[in-house]
TORKOL-4160 file (C-alpha; in steps of 0.2 Angstrom, whole numbers, padded with zeros to 4 digits, m for minus):
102
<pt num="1" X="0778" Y="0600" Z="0920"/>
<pt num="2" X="0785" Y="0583" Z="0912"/>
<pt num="3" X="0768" Y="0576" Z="0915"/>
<pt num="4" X="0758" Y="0592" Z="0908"/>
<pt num="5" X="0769" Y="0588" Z="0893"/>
<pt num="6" X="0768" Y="0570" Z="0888"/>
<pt num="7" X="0749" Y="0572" Z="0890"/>
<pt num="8" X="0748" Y="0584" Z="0879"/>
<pt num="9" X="0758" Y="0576" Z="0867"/>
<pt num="10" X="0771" Y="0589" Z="0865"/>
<pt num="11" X="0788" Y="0591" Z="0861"/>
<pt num="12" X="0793" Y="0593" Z="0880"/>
<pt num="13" X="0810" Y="0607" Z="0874"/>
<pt num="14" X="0800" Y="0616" Z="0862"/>
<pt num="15" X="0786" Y="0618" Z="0874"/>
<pt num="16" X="0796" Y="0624" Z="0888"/>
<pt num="17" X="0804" Y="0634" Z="0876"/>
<pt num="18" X="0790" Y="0645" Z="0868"/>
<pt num="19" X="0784" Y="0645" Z="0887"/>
<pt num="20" X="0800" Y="0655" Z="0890"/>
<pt num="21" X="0799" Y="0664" Z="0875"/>
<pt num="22" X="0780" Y="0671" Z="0879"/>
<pt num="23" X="0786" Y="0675" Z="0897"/>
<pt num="24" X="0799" Y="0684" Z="0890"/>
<pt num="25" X="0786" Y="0697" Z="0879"/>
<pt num="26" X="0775" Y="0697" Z="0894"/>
<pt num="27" X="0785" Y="0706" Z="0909"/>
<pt num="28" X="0770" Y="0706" Z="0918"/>
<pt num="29" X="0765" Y="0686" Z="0918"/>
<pt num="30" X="0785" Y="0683" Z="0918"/>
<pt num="31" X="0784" Y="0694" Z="0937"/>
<pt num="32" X="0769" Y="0681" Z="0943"/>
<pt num="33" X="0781" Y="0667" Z="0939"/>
<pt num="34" X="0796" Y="0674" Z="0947"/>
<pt num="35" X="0784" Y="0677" Z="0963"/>
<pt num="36" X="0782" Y="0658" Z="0964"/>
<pt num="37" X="0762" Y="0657" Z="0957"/>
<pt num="38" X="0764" Y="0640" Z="0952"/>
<pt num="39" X="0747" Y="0636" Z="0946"/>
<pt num="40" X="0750" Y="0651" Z="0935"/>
<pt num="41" X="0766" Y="0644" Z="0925"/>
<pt num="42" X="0756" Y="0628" Z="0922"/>
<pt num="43" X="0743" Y="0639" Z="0911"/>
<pt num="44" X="0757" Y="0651" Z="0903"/>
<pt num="45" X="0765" Y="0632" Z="0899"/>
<pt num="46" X="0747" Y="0626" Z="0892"/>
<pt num="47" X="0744" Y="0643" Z="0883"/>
<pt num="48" X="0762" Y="0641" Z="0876"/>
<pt num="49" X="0758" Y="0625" Z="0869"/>
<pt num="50" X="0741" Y="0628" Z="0862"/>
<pt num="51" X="0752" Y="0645" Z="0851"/>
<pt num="52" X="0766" Y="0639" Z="0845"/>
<pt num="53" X="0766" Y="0617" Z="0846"/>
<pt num="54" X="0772" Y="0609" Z="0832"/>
<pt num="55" X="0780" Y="0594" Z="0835"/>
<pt num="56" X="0789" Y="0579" Z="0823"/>
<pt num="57" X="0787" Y="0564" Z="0829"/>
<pt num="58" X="0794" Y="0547" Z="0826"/>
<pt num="59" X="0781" Y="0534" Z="0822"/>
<pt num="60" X="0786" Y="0513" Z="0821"/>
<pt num="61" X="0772" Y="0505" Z="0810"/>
<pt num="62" X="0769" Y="0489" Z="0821"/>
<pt num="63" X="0757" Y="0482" Z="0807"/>
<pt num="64" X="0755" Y="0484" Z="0788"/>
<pt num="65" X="0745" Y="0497" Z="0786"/>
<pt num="66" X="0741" Y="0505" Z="0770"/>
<pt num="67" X="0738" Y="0526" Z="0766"/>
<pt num="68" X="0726" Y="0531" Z="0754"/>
<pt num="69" X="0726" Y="0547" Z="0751"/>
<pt num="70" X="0715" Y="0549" Z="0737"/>
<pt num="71" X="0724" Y="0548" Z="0722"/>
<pt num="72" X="0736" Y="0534" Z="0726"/>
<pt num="73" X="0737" Y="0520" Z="0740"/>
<pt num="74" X="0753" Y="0518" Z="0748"/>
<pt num="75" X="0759" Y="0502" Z="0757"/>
<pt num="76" X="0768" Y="0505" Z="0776"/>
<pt num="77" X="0777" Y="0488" Z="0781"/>
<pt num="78" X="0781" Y="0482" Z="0801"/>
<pt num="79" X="0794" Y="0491" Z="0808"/>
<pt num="80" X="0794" Y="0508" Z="0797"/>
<pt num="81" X="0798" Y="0523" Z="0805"/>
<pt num="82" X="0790" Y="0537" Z="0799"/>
<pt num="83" X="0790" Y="0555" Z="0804"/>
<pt num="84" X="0774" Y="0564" Z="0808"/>
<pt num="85" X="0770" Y="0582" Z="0807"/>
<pt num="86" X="0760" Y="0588" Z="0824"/>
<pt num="87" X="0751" Y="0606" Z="0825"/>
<pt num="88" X="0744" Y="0606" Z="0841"/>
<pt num="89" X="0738" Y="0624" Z="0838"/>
<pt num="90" X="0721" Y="0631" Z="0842"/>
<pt num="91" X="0719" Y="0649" Z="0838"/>
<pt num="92" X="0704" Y="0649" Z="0826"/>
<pt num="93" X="0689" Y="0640" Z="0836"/>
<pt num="94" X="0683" Y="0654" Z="0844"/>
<pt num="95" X="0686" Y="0674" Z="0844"/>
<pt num="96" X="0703" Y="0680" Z="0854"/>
<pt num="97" X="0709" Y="0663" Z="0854"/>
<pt num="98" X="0725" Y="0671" Z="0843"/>
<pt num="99" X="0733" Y="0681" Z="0855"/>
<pt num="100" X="0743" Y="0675" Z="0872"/>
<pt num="101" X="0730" Y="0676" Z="0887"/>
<pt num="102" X="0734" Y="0661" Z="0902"/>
């Protein structure tokens, strides 16, 4: 699960969390779970993820890097940590993409 959760680049607590959270409104995936279906809880953490991942992360700056953002350029020394805003969401590229289905 670990691994499942570094490759996707997700906030490895939150996503364990939300895939709790959906088990919990869905007795029945939360009963294929409880029965051992592995391969299942690797979807239901996957579809969790795709829902609800949002995740901060902390960024170093190992160059000088500058940001322009259209209005105004903005200079990022060596060694800045900066936060960064995630959504890992997909629930708009295609039809039923918005509701929970593993």
């Amino acid at each position: 699960m670990v691994l499942l959760h570094l490759a996707s680049m997700s906030n490895l607590f939150a996503a364990m969390g939300w895939t709790l959270v959906h088990l919990l409104q869905h007795e029945d995936a939360l009963a294929r779970v409880v029965a051992g279906d592995d391969a299942f809880l690797s979807r239901c953490a996957q579809e969790s993820i795709r829902l609800a991942q949002r995740s901060i992360m902390m960024r170093t700056t190992l160059t000088t890097v500058d940001v322009d953002d259209g209005t105004r350029t903005y200079r990022v020394d060596p060694d800045v940590v900066l936060a960064t805003m995630l959504p890992l969401t997909n629930t708009s590229a295609a039809p039923g993409l918005e509701r929970y289905d593993p």
